[in-house]
C-alpha positions as semicolon CSV with decimal commas, in nm:
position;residue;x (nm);y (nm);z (nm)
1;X;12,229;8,790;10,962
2;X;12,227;8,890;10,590
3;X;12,585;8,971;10,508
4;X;12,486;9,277;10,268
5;X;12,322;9,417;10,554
6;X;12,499;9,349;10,913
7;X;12,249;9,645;11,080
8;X;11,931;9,464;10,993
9;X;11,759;9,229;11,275
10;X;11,821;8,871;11,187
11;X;11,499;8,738;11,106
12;X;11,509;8,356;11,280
13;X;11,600;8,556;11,581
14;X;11,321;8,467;11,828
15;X;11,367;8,753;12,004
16;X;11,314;9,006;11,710
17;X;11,044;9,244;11,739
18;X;10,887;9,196;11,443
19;X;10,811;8,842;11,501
20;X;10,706;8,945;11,866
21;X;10,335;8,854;11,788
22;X;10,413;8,500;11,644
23;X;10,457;8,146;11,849
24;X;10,715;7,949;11,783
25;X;10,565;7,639;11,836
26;X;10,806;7,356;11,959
27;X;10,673;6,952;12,018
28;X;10,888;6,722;12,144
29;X;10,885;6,379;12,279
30;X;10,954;6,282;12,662
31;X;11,008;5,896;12,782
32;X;10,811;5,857;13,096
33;X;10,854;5,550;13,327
34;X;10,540;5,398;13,504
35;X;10,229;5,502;13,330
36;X;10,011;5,223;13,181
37;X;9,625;5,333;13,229
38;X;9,407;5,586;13,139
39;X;9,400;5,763;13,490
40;X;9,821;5,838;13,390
41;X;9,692;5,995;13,114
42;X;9,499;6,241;13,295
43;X;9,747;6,296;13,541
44;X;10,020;6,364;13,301
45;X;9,808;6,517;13,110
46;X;9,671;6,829;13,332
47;X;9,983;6,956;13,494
48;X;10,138;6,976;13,106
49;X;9,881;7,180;12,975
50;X;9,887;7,411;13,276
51;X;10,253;7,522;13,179
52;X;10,279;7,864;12,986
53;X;10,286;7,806;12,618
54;X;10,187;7,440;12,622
55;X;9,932;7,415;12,326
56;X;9,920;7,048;12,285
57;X;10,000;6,708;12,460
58;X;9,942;6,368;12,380
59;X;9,989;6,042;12,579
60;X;10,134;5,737;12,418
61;X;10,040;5,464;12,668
62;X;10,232;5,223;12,422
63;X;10,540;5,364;12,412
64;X;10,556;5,521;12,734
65;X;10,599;5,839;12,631
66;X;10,414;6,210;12,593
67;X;10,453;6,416;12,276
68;X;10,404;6,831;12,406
69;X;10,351;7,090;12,184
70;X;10,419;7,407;12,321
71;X;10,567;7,771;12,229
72;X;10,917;7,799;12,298
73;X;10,904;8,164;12,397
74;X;10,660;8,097;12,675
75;X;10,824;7,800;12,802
76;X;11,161;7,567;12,760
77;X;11,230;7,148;12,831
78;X;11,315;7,189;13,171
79;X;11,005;7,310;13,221
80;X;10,787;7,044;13,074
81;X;11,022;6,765;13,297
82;X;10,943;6,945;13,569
83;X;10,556;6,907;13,549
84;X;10,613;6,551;13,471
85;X;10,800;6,540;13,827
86;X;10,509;6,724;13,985
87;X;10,289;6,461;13,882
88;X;10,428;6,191;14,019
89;X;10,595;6,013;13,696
90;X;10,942;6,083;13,616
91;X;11,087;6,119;13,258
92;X;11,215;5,763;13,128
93;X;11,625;5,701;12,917
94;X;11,465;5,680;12,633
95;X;11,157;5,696;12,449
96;X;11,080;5,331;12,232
């Protein structure tokens, strides 16, 4: 909120209705435990991008973990770690 004018919307306010037509895109990385072949990949893969706001997700076979991109006023965390659960992985500690 600018000070000089306490009445005006705050502008990183997500919920402002001037910025009601713009994403706020998100990404984020999740550990995952047990996926190590291409078939994880796709079934990661689908559930996450059938979320609401999910625009982006990448598997890192590697490092065990999947990087989402997704708009966080279509969708939160909680959300994303629930798809993972759907699919049959679980989210990992930590990502390496």
């Amino acid at each position: 909120m600018d000070p000089a004018r306490p009445n005006d919307p705050d502008p990183s306010d997500p919920f402002n209705p001037e910025r009601a037509d713009h994403a706020v895109l998100e990404t984020i990385e999740i550990a995952t435990e047990g996926e190590d072949c291409d078939e994880c990949v796709r079934k990661l893969r689908r559930p996450l991008m059938k979320v609401n706001g999910v625009r982006d997700v990448k598997v890192d076979l590697k490092h065990e973990r999947v990087i989402v991109t997704f708009d966080a006023r279509k969708t939160h965390a909680p959300d994303l770690h629930d798809a993972i659960l759907k699919s049959g992985y679980k989210p990992g500690a930590t990502a390496d």
